[in-house]
ZABARO-539834 format. One record per residue (C-alpha): residue in one letter; x, z negated, y negated. Coordinates in nm, 2 decimals. Layout:
N
<marse><residuo>a</residuo><px>X</px><pz>Z</pz><py>Y</py></marse>
...
% end
This chain:
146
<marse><residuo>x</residuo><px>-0.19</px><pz>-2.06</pz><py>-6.28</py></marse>
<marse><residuo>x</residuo><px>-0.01</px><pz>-2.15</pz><py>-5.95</py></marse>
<marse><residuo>x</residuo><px>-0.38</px><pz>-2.18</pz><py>-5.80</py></marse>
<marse><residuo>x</residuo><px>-0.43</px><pz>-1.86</pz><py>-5.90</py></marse>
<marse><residuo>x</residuo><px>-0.15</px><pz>-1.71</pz><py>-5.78</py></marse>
<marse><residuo>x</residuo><px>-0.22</px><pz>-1.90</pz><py>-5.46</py></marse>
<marse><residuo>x</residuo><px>-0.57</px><pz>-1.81</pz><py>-5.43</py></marse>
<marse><residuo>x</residuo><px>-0.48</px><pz>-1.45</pz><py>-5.45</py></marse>
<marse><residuo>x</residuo><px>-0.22</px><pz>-1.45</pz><py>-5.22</py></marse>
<marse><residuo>x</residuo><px>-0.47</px><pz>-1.62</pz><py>-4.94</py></marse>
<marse><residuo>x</residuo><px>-0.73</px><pz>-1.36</pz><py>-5.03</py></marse>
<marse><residuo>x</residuo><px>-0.48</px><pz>-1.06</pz><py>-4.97</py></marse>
<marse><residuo>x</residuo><px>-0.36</px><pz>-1.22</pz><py>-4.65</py></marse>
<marse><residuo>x</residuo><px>-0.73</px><pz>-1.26</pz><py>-4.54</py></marse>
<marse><residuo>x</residuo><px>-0.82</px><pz>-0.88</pz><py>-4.64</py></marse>
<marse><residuo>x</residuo><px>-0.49</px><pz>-0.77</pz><py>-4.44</py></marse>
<marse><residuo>x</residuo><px>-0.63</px><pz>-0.96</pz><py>-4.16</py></marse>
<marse><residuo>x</residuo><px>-0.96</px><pz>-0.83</pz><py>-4.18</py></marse>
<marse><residuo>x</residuo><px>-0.82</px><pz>-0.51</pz><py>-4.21</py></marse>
<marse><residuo>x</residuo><px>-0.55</px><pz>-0.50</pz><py>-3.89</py></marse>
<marse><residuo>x</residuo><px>-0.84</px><pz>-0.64</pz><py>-3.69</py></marse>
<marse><residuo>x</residuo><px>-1.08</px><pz>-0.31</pz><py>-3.75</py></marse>
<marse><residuo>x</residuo><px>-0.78</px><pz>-0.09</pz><py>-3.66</py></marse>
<marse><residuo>x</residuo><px>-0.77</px><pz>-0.23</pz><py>-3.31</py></marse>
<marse><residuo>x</residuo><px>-0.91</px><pz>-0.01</pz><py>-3.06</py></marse>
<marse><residuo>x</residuo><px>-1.03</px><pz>-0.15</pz><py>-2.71</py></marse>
<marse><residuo>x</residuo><px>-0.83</px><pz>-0.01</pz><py>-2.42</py></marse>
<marse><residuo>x</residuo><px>-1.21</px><pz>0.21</pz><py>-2.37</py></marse>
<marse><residuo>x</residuo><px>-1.13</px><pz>0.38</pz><py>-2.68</py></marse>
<marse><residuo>x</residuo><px>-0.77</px><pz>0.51</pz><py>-2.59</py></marse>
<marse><residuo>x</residuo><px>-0.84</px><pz>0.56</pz><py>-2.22</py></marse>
<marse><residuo>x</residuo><px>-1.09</px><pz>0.87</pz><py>-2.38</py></marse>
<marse><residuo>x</residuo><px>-0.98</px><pz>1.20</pz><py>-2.30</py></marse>
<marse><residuo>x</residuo><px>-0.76</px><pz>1.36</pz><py>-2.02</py></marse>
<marse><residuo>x</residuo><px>-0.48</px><pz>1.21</pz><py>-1.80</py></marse>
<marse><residuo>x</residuo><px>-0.30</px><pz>1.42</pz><py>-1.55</py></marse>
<marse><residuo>x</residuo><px>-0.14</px><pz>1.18</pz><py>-1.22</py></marse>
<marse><residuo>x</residuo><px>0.22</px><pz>1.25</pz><py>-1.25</py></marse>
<marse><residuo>x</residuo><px>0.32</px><pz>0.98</pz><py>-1.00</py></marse>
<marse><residuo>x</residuo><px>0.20</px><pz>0.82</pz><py>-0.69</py></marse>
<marse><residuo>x</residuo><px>0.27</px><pz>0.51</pz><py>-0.42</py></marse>
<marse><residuo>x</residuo><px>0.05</px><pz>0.51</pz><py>-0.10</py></marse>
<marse><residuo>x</residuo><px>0.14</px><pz>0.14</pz><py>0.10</py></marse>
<marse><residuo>x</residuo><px>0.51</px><pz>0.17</pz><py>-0.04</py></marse>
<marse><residuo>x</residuo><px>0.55</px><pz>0.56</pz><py>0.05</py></marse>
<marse><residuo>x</residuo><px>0.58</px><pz>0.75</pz><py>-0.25</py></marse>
<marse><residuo>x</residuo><px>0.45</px><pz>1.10</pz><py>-0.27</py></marse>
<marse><residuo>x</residuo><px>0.69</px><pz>1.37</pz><py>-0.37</py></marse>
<marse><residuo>x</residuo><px>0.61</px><pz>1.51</pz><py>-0.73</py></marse>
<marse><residuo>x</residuo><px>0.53</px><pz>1.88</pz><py>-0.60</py></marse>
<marse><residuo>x</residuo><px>0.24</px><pz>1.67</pz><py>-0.53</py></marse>
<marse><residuo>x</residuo><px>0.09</px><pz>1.64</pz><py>-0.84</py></marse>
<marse><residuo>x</residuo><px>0.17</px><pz>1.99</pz><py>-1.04</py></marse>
<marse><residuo>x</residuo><px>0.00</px><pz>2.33</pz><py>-1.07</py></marse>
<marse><residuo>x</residuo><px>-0.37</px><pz>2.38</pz><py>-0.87</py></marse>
<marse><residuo>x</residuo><px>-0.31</px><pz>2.05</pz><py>-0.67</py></marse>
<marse><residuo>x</residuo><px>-0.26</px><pz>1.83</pz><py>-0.98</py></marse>
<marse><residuo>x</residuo><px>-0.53</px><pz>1.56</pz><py>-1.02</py></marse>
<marse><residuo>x</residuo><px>-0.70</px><pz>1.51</pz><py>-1.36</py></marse>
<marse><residuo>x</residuo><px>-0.94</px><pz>1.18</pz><py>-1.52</py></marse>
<marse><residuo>x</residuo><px>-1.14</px><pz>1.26</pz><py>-1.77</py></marse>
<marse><residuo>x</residuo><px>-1.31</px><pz>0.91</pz><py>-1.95</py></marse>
<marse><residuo>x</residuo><px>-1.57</px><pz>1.05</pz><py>-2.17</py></marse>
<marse><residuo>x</residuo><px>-1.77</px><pz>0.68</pz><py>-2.32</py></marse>
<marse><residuo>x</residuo><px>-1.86</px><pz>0.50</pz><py>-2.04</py></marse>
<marse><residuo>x</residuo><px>-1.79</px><pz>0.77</pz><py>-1.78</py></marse>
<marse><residuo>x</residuo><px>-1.54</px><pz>0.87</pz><py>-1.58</py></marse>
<marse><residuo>x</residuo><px>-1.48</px><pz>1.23</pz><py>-1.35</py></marse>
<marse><residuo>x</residuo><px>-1.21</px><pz>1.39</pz><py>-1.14</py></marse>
<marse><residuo>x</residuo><px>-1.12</px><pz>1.71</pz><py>-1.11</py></marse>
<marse><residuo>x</residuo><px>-0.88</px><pz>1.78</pz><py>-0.82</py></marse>
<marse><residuo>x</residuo><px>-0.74</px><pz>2.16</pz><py>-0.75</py></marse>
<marse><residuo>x</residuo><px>-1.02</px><pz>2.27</pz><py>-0.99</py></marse>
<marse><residuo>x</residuo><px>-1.29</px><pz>2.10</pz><py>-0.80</py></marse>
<marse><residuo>x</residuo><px>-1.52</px><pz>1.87</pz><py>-1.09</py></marse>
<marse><residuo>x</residuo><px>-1.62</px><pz>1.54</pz><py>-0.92</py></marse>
<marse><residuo>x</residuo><px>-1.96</px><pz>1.43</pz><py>-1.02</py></marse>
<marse><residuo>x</residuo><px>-1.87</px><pz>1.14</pz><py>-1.34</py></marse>
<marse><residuo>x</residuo><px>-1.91</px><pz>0.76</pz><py>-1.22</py></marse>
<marse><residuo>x</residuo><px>-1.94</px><pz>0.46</pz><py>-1.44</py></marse>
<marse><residuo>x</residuo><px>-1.67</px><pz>0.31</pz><py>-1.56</py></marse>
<marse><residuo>x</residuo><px>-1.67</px><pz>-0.14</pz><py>-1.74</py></marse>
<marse><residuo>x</residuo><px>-1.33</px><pz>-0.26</pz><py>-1.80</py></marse>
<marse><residuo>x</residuo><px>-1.23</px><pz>-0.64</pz><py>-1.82</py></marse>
<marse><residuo>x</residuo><px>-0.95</px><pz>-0.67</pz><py>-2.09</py></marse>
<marse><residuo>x</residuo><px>-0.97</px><pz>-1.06</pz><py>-2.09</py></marse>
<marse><residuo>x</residuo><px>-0.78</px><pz>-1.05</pz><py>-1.70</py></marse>
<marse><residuo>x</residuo><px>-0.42</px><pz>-1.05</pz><py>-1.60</py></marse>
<marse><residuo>x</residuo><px>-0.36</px><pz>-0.73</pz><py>-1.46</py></marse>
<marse><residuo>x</residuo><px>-0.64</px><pz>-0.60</pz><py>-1.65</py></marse>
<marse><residuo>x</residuo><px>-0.97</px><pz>-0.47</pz><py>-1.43</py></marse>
<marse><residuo>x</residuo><px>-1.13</px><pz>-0.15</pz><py>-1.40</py></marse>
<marse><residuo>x</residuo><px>-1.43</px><pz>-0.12</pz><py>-1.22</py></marse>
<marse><residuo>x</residuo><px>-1.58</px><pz>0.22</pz><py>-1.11</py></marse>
<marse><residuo>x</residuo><px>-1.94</px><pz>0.24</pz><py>-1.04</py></marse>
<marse><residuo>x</residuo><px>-2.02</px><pz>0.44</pz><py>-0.66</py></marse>
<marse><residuo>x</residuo><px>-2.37</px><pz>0.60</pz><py>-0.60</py></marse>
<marse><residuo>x</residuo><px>-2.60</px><pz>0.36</pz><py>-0.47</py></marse>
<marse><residuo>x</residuo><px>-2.51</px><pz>0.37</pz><py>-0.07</py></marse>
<marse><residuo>x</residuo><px>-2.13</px><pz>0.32</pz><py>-0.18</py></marse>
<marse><residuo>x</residuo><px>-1.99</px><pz>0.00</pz><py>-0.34</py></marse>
<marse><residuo>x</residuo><px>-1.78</px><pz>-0.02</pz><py>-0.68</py></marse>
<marse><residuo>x</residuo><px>-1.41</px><pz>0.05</pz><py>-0.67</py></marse>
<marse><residuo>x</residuo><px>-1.21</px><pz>-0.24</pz><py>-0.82</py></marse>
<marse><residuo>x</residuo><px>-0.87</px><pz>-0.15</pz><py>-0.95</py></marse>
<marse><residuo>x</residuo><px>-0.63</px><pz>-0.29</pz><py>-1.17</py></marse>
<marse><residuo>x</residuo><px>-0.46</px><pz>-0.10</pz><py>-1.45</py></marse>
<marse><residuo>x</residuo><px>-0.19</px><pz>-0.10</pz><py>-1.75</py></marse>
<marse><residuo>x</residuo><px>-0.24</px><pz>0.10</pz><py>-2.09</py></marse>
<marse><residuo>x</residuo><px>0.07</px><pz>0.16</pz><py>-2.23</py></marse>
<marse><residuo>x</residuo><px>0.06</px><pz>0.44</pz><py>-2.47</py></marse>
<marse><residuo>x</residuo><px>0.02</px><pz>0.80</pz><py>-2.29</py></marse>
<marse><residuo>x</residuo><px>0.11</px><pz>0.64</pz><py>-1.96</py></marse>
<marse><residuo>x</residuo><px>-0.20</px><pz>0.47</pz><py>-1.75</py></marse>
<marse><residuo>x</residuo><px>-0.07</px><pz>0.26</pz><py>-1.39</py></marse>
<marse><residuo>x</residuo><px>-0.35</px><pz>0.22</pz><py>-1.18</py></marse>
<marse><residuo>x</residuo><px>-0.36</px><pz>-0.03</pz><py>-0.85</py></marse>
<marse><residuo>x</residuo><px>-0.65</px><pz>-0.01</pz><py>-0.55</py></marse>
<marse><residuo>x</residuo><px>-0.62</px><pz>-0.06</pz><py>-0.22</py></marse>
<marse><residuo>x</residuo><px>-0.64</px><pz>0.28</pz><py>-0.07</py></marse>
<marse><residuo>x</residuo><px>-0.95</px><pz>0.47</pz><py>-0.13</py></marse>
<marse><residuo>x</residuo><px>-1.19</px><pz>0.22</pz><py>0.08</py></marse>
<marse><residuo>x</residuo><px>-1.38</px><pz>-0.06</pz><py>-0.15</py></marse>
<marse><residuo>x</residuo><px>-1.22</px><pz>-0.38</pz><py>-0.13</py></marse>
<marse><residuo>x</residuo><px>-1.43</px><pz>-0.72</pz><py>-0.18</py></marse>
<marse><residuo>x</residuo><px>-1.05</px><pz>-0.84</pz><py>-0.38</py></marse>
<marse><residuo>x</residuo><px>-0.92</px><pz>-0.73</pz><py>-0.67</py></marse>
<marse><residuo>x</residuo><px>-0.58</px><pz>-0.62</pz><py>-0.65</py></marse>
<marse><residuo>x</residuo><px>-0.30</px><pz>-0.91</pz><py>-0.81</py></marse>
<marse><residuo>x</residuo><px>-0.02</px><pz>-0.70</pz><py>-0.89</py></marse>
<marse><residuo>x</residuo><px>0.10</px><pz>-0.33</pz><py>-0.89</py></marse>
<marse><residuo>x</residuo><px>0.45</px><pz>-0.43</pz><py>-0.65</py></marse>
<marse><residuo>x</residuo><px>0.20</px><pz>-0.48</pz><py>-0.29</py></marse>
<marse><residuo>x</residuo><px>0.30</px><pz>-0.26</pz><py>-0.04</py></marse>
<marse><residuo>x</residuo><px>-0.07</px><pz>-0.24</pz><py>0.08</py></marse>
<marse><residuo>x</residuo><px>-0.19</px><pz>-0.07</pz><py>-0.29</py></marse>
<marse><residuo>x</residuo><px>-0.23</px><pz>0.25</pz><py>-0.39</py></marse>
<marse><residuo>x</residuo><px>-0.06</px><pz>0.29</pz><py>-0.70</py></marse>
<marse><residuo>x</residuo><px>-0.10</px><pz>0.59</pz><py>-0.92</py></marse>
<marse><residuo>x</residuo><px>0.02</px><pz>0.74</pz><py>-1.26</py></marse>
<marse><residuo>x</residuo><px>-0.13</px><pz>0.95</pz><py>-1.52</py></marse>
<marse><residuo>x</residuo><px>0.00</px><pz>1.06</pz><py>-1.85</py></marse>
<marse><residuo>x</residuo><px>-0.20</px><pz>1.15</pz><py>-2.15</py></marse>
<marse><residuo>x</residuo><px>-0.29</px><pz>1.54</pz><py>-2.15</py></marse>
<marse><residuo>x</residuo><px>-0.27</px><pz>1.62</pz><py>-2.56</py></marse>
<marse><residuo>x</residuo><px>-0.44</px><pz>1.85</pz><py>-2.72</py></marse>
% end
């Protein structure tokens, strides 16, 4: 009887498990949909917030792999988008066309708020190390809902 009991008890624990695993998304699947910047450090200068709000406001939309800004209501053409989850700060790479070279940025998921790092809007051969350098451009979004 008590291997039984035991048996079932390790079963259930491995079906929870199982079960919590499948529920996790990958940061891909929550960075889908729109984020408006609320929030932005150029070299250690923030911006003031007026910055950010009405027809000046910049918006990222991540639609699979793809990513596209739209900026005073001007669409940018979509670009590629790979992330690297297994990195500390964690990696976002956004494809060019083919004469520019990928932008490499670092970024932090945390529910509705997205942080991401670059250095300025040139394409670095480094990726960025943390979010505090005064030589990064550093830039906020929160989760547009629905």
């Amino acid at each position: 009887m008590k291997r039984l009991v035991c048996l079932m008890v390790v079963v259930g624990l491995a079906v929870t498990t199982v079960s919590q695993a499948g529920d996790k998304k990958s940061d891909k699947d929550k960075l889908q949909g729109k984020w408006q910047a609320v929030a932005m450090t150029a070299m250690g200068v923030e911006l003031p917030k007026e910055t950010f709000k009405g027809e000046k406001s910049l918006v990222l939309t991540f639609e699979g792999d793809k990513v596209f800004a739209t900026e005073g209501g001007k669409k940018e053409e979509a670009t590629a988008f790979t992330l690297d989850e297994t990195k500390k700060p964690r990696r976002m790479t956004v494809a060019k066309t083919a004469k520019e070279p990928e932008m490499k940025t670092i970024y932090l998921l945390e529910g509705d708020t997205l942080k991401v790092g670059m250095f300025g809007a040139e394409p670095s051969k480094d990726w960025p190390t943390t979010f505090d350098s005064k030589e990064l451009v550093v830039m906020t979004f929160k989760r547009i809902k629905k």
